[in-house]
C-alpha positions as CSV (number, residue, x, y, z in Angstrom):
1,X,-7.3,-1.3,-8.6
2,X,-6.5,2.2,-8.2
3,X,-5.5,3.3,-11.5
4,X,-5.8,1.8,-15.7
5,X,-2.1,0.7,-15.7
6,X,0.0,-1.6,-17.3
7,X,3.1,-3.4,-16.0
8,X,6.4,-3.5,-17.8
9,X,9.8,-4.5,-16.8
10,X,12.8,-1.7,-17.0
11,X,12.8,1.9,-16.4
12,X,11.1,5.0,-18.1
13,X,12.2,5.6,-21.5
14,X,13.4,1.4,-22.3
15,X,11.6,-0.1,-25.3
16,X,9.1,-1.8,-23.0
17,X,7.7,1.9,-21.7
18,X,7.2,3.2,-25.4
19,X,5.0,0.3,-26.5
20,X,2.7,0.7,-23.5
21,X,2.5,4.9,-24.2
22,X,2.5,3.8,-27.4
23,X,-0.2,1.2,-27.9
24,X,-1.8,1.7,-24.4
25,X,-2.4,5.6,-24.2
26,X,-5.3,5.4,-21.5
27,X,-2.9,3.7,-19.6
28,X,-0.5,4.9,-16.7
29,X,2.8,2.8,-17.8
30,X,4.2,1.2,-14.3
31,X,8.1,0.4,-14.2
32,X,9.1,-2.6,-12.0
33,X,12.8,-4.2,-11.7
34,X,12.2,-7.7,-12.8
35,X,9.6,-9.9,-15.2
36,X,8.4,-11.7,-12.3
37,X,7.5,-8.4,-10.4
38,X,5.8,-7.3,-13.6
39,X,3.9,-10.7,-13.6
40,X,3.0,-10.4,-10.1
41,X,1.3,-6.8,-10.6
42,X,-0.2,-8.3,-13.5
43,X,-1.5,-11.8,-11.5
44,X,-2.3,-9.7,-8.2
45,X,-4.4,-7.0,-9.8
46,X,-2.0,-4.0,-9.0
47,X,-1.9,-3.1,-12.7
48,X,-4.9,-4.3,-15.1
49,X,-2.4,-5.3,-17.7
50,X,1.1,-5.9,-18.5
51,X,3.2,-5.5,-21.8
52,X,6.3,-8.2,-22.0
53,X,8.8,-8.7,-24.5
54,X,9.0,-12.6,-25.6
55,X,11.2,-12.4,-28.4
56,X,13.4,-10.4,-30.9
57,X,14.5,-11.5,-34.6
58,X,18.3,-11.2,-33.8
59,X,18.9,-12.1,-30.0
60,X,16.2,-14.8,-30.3
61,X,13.3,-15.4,-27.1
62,X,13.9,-13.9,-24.1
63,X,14.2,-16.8,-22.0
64,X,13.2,-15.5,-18.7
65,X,9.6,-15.2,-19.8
66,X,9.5,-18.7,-21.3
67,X,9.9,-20.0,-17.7
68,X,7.5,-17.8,-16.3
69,X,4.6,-17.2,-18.6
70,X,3.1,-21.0,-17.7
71,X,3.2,-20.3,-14.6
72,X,1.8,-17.2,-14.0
73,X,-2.1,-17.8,-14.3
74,X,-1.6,-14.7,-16.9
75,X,-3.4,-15.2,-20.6
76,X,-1.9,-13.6,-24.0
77,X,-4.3,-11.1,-25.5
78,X,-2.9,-9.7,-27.7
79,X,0.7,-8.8,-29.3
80,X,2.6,-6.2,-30.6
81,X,5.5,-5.5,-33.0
82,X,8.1,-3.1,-32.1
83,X,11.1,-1.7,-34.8
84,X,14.4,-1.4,-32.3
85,X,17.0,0.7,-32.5
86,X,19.8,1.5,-30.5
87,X,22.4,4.3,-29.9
88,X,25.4,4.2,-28.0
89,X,25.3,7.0,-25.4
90,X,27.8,8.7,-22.5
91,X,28.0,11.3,-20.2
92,X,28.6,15.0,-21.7
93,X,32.2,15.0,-22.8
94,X,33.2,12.0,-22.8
95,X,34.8,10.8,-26.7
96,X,33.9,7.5,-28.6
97,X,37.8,6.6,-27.7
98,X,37.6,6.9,-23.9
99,X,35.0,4.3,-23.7
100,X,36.0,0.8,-22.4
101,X,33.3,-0.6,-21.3
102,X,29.1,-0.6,-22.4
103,X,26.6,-1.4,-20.1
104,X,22.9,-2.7,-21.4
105,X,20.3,-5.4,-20.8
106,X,21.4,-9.0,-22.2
107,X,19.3,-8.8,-24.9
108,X,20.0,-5.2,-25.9
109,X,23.8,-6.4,-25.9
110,X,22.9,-9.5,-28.3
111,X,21.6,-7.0,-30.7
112,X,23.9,-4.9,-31.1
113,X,27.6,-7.6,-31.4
114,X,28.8,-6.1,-34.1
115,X,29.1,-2.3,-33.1
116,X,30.7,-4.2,-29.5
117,X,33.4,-6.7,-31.3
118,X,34.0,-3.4,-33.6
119,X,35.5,-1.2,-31.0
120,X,37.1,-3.9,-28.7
121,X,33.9,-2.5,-26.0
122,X,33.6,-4.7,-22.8
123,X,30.0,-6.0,-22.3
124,X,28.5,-5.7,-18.6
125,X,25.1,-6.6,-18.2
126,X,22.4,-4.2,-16.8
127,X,18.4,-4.9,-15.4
128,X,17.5,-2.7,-18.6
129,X,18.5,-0.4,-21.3
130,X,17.1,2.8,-20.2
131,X,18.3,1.9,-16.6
132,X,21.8,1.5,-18.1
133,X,21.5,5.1,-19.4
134,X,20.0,6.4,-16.1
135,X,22.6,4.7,-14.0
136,X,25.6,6.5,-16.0
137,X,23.8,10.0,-15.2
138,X,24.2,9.4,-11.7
139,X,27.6,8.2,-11.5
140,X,29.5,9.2,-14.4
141,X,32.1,7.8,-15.9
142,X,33.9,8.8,-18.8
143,X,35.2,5.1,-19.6
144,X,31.8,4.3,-19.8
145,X,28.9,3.6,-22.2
146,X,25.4,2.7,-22.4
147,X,23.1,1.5,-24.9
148,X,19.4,2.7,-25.1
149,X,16.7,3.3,-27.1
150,X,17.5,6.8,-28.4
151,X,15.1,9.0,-26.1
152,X,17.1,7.6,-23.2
153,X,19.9,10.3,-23.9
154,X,17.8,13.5,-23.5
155,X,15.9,11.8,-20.7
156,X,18.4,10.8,-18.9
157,X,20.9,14.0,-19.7
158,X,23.5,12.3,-22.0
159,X,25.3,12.5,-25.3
160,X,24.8,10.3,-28.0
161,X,28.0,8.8,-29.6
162,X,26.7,6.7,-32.2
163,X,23.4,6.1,-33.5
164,X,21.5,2.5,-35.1
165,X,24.3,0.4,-33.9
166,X,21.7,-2.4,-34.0
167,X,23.1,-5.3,-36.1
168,X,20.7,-5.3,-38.5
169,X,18.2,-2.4,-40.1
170,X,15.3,-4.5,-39.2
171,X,15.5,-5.2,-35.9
172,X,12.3,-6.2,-33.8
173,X,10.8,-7.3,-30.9
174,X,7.6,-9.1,-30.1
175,X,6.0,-8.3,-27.5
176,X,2.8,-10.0,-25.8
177,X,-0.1,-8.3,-24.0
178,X,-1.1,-10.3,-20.6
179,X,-3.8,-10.2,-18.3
180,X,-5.5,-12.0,-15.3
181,X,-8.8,-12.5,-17.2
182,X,-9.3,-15.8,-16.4
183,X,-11.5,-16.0,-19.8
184,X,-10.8,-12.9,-21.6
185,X,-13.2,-11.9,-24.3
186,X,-12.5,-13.8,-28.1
187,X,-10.5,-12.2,-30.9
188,X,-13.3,-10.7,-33.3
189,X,-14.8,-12.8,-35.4
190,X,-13.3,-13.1,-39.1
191,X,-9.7,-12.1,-38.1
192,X,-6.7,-14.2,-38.2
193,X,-5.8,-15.8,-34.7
194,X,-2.8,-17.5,-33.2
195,X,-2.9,-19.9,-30.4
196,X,-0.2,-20.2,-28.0
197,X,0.3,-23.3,-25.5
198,X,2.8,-24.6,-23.6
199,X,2.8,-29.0,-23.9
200,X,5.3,-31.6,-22.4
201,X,5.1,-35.1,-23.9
202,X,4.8,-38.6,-22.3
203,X,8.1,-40.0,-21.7
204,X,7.6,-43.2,-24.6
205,X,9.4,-43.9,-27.9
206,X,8.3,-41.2,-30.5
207,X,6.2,-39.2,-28.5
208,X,6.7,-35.4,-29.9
209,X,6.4,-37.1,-33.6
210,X,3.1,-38.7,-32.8
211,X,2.2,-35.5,-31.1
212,X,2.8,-33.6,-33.6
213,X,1.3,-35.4,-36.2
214,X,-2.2,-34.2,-35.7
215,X,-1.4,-30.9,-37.1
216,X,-0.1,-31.9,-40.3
217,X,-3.2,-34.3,-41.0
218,X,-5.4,-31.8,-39.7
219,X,-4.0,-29.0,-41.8
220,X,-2.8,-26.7,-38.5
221,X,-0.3,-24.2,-39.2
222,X,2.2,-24.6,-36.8
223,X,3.7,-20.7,-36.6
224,X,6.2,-21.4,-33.6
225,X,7.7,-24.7,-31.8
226,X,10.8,-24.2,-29.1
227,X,11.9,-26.3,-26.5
228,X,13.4,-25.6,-23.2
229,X,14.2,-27.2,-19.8
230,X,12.1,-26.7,-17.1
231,X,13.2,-27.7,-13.1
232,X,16.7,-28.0,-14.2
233,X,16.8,-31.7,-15.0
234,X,17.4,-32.4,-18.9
235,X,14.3,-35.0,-19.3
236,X,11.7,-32.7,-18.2
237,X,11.9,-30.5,-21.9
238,X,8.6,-28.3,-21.9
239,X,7.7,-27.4,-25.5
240,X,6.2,-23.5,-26.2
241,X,4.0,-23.4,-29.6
242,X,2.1,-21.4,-31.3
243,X,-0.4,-22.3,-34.2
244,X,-2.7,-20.2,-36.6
245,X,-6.6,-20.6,-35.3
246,X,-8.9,-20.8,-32.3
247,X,-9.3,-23.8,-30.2
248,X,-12.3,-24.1,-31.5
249,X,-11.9,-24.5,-34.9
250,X,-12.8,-28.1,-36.1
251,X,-9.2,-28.8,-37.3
252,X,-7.6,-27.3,-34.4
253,X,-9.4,-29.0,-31.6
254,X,-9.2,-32.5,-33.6
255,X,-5.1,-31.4,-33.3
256,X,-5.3,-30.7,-29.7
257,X,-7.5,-34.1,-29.1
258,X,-4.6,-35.7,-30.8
259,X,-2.0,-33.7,-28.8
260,X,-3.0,-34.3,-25.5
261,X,-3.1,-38.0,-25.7
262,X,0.6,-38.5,-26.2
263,X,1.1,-35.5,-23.4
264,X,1.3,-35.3,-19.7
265,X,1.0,-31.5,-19.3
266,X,-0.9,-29.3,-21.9
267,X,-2.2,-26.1,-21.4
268,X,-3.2,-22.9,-23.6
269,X,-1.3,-19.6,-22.7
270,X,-3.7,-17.2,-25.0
271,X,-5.7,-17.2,-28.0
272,X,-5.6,-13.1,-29.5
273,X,-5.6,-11.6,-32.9
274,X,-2.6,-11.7,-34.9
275,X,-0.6,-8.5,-34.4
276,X,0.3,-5.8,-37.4
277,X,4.4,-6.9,-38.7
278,X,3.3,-10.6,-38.4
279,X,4.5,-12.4,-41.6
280,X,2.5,-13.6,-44.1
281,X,3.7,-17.2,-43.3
282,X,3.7,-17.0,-39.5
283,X,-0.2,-16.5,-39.9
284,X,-0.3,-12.5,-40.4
285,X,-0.4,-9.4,-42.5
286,X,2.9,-8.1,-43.2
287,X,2.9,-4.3,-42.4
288,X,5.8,-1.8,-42.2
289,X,7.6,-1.7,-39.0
């Protein structure tokens, strides 16, 4: 390893790049195109960390990274909660009414439906935010729009047309910390944890209820459940969780004991300290965003 840097997928100035100056300032922040070249960096040593966006309370997870966190021999260490906020933004000159069509990452388009359906704007789907912005400075277009976080603008030598067109004032993303620790060190002691895994159940009658089970009688606060397909046949549904406590914990491993007897694949992304913004009831201490 050359360098103390941290992987992130999207260009300089997108969300991603603030939360690693912003919560990794010994790091050197390193842009790369897609989340599975940010993984790879990550898996391959190239950069010691890497800072990924899983999901965002309007637009929902980013689904990408479901897929690929399992199976990228990375480990959660930590996560991170990030207020978002978007402005619409367009090369010098150009007027709110000459813009047709708005160019942004999927999920920074999901956020922000309202301010789209609004002005009758055409969605086209970018990499990233910031690389939306960046691609209108070098070929500009007056019918054109991007959205980006606001610093994109000055970065990137554009005008800002509107600003907080995010559908909602509270709009956030979570992002996890990963590494290629193979065991990183433990949470400290006495702080709240959260356990992430990834299980698929046994194909028999009643399966994810029996699986399940062991966390209510054991008293496991279950924080997260989701489903999603994996290898594109239907049957094969992976479930992502997360649950309040360390593996260790008495009523956590009797859970997991329970869990992995009606399963055929179980395995535990990342046990970390719950992050500042986590709710109360999601295992955290609330904090302003």
């Amino acid at each position: 390893m050359t360098d103390r840097s941290i992987a992130y997928q999207g260009e300089g100035g997108s969300n991603s790049d603030l939360m690693c100056r912003s919560h990794f300032p010994g790091y050197h922040p390193r842009p790369f195109d897609t989340f599975e070249a940010a993984f790879e960096a990550a898996r391959s040593g190239a950069c010691e960390l890497a800072m990924i966006p899983l999901e965002n309370s309007i637009a929902g997870r980013v689904a990408d990274v479901h897929h690929l966190l399992p199976r990228s021999g990375l480990k959660i260490i930590g996560e991170r909660y990030m207020r978002i906020r978007f402005n619409l933004m367009a090369n010098p000159g150009t007027r709110l009414e000459d813009v047709k069509v708005v160019g942004s990452h999927i999920m920074g388009l999901a956020q922000c439906r309202s301010m789209l359906r609004k002005y009758g704007f055409t969605a086209e789907t970018m990499s990233d935010t910031a690389g939306a912005a960046r691609a209108l400075a070098e070929r500009p277009d007056r019918a054109r729009a991007a959205l980006a976080p606001p610093g994109a603008a000055a970065l990137y030598g554009l005008e800002t047309l509107l600003e907080g067109v995010e559908d909602t004032g509270d709009n956030t993303t979570r992002f996890v910390i990963l590494t290629a620790e193979p065991n990183p060190p433990a949470p400290p002691q006495g702080s709240v944890c959260i356990t992430s895994f990834v299980f698929q159940v046994r194909n028999v009658p009643a399966a994810l209820y029996k699986a399940m089970g062991g966390f209510a009688t054991n008293g496991v606060n279950m924080t997260k459940l989701e489903s999603y397909a994996e290898g594109g046949a239907f049957t094969a549904t992976m479930f992502y969780a997360e649950v309040s406590g360390r593996p260790e914990d008495p009523p956590l491993k009797r859970a997991f004991d329970e869990l992995e007897f009606f399963t055929r694949r179980f395995e535990i992304l990342g046990v970390y300290e719950a992050g500042p913004g986590r709710a109360p009831e999601a295992g955290g201490v609330a904090q302003p965003r």
